[in-house]
C-alpha atoms as a printed R data frame, in Angstrom:
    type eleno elety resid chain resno       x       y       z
1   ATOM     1    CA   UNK     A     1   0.000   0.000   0.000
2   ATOM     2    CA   UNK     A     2   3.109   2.740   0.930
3   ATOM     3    CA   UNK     A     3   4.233   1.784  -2.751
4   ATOM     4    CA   UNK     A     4   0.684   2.967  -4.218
5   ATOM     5    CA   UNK     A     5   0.588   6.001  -2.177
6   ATOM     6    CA   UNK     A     6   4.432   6.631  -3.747
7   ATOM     7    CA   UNK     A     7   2.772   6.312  -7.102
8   ATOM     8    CA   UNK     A     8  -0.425   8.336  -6.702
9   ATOM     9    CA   UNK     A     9   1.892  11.158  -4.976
10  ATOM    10    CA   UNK     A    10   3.911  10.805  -8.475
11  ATOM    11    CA   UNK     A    11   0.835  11.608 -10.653
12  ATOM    12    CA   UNK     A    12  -0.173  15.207 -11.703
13  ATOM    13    CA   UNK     A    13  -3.473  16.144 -11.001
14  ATOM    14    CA   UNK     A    14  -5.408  14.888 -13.972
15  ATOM    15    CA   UNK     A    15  -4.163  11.460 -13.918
16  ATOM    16    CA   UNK     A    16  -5.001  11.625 -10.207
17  ATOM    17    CA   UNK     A    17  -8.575  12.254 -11.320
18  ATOM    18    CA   UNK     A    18  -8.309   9.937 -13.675
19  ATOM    19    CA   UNK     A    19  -7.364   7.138 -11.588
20  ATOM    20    CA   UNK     A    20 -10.268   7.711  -9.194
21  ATOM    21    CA   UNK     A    21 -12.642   8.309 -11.811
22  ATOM    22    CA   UNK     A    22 -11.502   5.050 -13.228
23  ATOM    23    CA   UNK     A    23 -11.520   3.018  -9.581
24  ATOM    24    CA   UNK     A    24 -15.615   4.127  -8.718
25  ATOM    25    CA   UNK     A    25 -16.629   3.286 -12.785
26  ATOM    26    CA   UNK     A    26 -15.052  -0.295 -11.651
27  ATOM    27    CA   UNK     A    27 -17.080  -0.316  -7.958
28  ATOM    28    CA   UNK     A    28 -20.200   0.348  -9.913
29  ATOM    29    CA   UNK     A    29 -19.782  -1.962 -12.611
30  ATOM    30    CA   UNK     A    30 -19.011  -4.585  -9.894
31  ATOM    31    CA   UNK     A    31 -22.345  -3.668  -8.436
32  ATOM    32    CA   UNK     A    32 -24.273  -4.133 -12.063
33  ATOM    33    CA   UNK     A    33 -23.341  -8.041 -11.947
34  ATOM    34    CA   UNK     A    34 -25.360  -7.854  -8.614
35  ATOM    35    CA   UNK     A    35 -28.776  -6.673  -9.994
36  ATOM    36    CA   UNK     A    36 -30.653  -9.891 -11.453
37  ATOM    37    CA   UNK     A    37 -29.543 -12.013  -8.072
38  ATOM    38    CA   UNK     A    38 -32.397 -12.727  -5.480
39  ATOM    39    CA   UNK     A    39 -33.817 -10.149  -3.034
40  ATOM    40    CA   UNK     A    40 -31.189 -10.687   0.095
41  ATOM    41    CA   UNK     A    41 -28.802 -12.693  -1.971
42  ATOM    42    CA   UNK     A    42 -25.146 -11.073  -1.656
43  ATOM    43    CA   UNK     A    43 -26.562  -7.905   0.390
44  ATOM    44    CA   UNK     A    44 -22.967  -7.864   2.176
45  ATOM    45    CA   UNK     A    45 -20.928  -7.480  -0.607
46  ATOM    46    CA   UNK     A    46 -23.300  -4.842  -2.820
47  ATOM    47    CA   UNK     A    47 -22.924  -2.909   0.815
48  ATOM    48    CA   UNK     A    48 -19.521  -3.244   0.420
49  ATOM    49    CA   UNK     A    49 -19.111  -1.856  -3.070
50  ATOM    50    CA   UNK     A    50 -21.729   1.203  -2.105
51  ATOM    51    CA   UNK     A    51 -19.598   1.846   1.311
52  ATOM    52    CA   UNK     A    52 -16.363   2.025  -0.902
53  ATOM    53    CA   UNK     A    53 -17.959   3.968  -3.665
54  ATOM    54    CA   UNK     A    54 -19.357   6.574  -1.456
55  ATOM    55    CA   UNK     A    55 -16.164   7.004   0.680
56  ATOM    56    CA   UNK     A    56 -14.399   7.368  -2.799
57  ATOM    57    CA   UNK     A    57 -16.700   9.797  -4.166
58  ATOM    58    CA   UNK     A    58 -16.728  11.683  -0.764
59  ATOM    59    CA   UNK     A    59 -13.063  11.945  -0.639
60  ATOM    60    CA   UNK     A    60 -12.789  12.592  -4.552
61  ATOM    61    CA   UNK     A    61 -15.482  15.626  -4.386
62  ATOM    62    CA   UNK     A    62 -13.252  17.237  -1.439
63  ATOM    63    CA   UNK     A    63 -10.491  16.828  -3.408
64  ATOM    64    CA   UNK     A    64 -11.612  18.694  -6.288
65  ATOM    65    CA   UNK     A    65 -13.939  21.550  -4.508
66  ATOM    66    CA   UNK     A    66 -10.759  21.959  -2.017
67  ATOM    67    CA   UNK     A    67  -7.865  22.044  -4.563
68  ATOM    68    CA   UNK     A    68  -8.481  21.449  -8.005
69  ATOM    69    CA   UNK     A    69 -11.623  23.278  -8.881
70  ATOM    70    CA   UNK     A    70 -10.005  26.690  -7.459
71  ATOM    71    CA   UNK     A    71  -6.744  25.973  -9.165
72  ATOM    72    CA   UNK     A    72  -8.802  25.868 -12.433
73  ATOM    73    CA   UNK     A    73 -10.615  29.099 -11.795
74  ATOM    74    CA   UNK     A    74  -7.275  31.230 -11.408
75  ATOM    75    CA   UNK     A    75  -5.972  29.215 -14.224
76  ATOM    76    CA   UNK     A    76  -9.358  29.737 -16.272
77  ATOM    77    CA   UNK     A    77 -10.895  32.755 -15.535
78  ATOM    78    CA   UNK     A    78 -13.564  32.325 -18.558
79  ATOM    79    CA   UNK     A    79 -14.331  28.896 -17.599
80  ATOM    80    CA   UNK     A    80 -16.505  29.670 -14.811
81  ATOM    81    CA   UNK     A    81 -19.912  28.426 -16.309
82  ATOM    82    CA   UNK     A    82 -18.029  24.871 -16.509
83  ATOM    83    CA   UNK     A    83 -16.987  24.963 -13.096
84  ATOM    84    CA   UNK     A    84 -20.156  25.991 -11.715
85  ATOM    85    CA   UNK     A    85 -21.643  22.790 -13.487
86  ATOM    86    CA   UNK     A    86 -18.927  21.062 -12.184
87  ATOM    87    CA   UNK     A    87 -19.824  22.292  -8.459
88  ATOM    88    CA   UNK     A    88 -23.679  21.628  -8.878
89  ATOM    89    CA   UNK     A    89 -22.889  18.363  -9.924
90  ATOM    90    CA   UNK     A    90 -20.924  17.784  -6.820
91  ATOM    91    CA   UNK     A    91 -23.757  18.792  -4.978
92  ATOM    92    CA   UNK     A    92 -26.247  16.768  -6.638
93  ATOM    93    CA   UNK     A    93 -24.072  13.699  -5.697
94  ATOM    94    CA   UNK     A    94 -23.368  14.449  -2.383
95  ATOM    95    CA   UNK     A    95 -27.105  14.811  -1.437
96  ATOM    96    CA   UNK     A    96 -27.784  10.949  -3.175
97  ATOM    97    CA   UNK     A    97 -24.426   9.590  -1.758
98  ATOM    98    CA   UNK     A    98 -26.638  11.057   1.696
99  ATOM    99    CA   UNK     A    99 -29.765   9.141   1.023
100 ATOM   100    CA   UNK     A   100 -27.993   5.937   0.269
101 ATOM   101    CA   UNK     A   101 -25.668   6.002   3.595
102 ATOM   102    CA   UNK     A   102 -29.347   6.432   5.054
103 ATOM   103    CA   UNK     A   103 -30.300   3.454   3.602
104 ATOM   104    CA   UNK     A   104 -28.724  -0.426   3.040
105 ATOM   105    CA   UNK     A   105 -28.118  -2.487   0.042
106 ATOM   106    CA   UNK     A   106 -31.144  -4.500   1.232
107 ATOM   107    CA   UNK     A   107 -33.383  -1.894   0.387
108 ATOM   108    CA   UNK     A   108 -34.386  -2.314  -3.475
109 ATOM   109    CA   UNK     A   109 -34.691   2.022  -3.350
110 ATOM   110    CA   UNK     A   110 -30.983   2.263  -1.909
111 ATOM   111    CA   UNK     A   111 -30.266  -0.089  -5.192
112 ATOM   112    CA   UNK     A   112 -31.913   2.254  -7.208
113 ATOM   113    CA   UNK     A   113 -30.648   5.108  -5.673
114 ATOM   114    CA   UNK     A   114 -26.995   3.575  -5.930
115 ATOM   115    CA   UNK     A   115 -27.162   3.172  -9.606
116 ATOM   116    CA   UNK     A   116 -28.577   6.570 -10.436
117 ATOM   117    CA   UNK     A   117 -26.235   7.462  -8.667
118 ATOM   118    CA   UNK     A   118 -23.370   5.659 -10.593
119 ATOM   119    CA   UNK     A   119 -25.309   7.280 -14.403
120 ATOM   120    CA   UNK     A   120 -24.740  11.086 -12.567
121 ATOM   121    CA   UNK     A   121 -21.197   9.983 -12.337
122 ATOM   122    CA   UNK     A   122 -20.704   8.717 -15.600
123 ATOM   123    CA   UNK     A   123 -22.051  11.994 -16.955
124 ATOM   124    CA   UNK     A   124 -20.050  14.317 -14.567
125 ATOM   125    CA   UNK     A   125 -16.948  12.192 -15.750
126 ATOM   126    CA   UNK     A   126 -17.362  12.616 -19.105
127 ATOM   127    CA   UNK     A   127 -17.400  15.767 -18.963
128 ATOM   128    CA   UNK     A   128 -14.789  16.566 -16.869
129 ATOM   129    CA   UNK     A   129 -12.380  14.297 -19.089
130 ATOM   130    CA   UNK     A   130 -13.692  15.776 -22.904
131 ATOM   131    CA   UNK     A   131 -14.121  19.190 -21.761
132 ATOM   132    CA   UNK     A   132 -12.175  20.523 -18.676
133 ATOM   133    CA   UNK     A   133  -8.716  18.328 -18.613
134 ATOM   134    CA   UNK     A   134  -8.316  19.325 -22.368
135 ATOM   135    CA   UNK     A   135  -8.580  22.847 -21.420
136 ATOM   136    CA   UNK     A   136  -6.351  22.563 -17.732
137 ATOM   137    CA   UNK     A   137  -3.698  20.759 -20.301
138 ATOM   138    CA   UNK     A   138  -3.572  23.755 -22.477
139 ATOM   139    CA   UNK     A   139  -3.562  26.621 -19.557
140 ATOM   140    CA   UNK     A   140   0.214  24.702 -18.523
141 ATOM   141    CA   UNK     A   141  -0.708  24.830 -14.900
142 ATOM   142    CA   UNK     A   142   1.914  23.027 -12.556
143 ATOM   143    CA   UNK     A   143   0.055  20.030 -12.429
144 ATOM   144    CA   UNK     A   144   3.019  18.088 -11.040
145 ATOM   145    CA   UNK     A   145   2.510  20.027  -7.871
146 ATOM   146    CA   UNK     A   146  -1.750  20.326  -7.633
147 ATOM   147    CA   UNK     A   147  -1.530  16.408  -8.272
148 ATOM   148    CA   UNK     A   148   0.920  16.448  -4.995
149 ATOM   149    CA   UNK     A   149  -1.093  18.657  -2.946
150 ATOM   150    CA   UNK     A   150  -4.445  16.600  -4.337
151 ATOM   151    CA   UNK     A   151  -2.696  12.670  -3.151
152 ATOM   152    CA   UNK     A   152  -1.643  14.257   0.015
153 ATOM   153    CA   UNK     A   153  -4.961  15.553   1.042
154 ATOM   154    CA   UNK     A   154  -6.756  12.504   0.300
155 ATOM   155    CA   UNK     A   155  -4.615  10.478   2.492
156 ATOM   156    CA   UNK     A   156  -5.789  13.056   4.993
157 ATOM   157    CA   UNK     A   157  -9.050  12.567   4.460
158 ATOM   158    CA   UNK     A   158  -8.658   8.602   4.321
159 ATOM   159    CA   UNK     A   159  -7.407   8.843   8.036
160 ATOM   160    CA   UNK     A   160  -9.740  11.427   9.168
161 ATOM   161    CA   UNK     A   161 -12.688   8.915   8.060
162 ATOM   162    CA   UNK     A   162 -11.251   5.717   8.602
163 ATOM   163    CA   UNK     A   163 -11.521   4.862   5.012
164 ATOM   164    CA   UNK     A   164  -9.453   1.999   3.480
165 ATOM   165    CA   UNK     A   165  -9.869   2.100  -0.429
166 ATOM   166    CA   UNK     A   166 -11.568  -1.163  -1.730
167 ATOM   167    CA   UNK     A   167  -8.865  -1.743  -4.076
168 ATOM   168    CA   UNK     A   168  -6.409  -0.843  -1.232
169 ATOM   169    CA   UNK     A   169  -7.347  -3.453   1.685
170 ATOM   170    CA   UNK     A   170  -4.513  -5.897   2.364
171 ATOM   171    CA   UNK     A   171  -4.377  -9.450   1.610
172 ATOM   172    CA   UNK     A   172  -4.077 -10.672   5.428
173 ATOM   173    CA   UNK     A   173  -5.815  -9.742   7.741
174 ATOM   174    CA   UNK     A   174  -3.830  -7.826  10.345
175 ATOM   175    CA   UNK     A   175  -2.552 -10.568  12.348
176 ATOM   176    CA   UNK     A   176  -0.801 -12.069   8.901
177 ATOM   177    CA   UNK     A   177  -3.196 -15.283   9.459
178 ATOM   178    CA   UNK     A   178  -6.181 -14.973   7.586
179 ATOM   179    CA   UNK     A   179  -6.058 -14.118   4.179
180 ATOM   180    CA   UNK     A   180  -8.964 -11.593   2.680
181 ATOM   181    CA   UNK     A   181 -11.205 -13.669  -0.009
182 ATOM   182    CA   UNK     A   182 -11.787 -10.920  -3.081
183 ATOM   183    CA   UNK     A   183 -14.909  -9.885  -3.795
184 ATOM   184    CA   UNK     A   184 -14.539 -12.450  -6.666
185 ATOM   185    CA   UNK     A   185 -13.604 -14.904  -4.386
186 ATOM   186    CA   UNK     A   186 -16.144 -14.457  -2.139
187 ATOM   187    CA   UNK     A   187 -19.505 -14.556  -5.189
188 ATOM   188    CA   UNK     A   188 -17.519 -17.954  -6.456
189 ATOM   189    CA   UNK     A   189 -17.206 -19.363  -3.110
190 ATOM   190    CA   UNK     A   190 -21.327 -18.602  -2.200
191 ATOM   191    CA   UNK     A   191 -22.571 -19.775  -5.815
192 ATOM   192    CA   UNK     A   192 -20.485 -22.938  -5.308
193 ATOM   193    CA   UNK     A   193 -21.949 -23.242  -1.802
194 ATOM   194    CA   UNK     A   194 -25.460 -22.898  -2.868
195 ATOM   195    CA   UNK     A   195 -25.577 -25.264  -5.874
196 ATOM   196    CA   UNK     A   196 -24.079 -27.784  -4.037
197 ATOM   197    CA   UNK     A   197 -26.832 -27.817  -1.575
């Protein structure tokens, strides 16, 4: 984990982005292979996938509003219509991410919710990587440096909520003895447990 944290403090600020953007589109994705099982079946590990995909997006949103986002106004000044999007966006997010942690993968509505959720975030992404990047490419800010200030801060904000990436939980458990089943391993080991019944 220390060597991923070397590499994200390595990235400029876009790939940053990039690489987040790219981690939730793989949570919900995960969560689409969930939809056509049985009411009940696997409601641990969809809770799992909306836990880590609202902690991302929590810490991701921060990260931007916090940093980036301002970054790009001094660097943009005629950009502000796209960055007020941007912002509403955020805010549009954060008040579903809010219902869901209100709710639990065993309610069908939190479901729903969840993967509305994960369409506003395909949108917001898209547009953020065709229309703002290209632009913050071409104003030649120090993105070296925003991309350091950006990984630092959401380690911060990883400690400050207890929040372990889903892609970033260790193998063993702490005590080096038991060794974490994937989420893979986990939906193989349950389907081969219930059709052997």
């Amino acid at each position: 984990m220390a060597n991923k944290k070397a590499v994200s403090a390595q990235m400029d600020a876009i790939a940053l982005l990039m690489d987040d953007h790219k981690r939730v589109k793989g949570l919900f994705e995960e969560f689409k292979k969930f939809e056509d099982s049985p009411e009940g079946e696997f409601d641990d590990l969809k809770q799992e996938l909306i836990d880590s995909a609202c902690a991302e997006l929590k810490i991701h949103a921060q990260v931007e509003e916090e940093i980036f986002y301002p970054a790009v106004r001094r660097a943009l000044p005629d950009e502000d219509a796209l960055l007020n999007e941007a912002e509403v966006e955020h805010a549009g997010a954060k008040d579903l991410i809010a219902q869901i942690e209100d709710g639990s993968a065993d309610d069908p509505m939190t479901c729903a919710r969840f993967t509305v959720l994960g369409e506003y975030i395909d949108h917001h992404v898209k547009e953020e990587e065709t229309d703002m990047f290209p632009k913050v490419r071409k104003a030649h800010m120090n993105l070296g440096a925003l991309g350091k200030s950006m990984s630092e801060r959401k380690e911060e904000l990883k400690a400050e909520m207890g929040v372990t990436p889903y892609d970033e939980v260790p193998d063993f458990a702490s005590n080096g003895a038991e060794k974490r089943a994937s989420l893979w391993e986990r939906i193989t080991s349950a389907t081969t447990a219930r059709v052997s019944r």
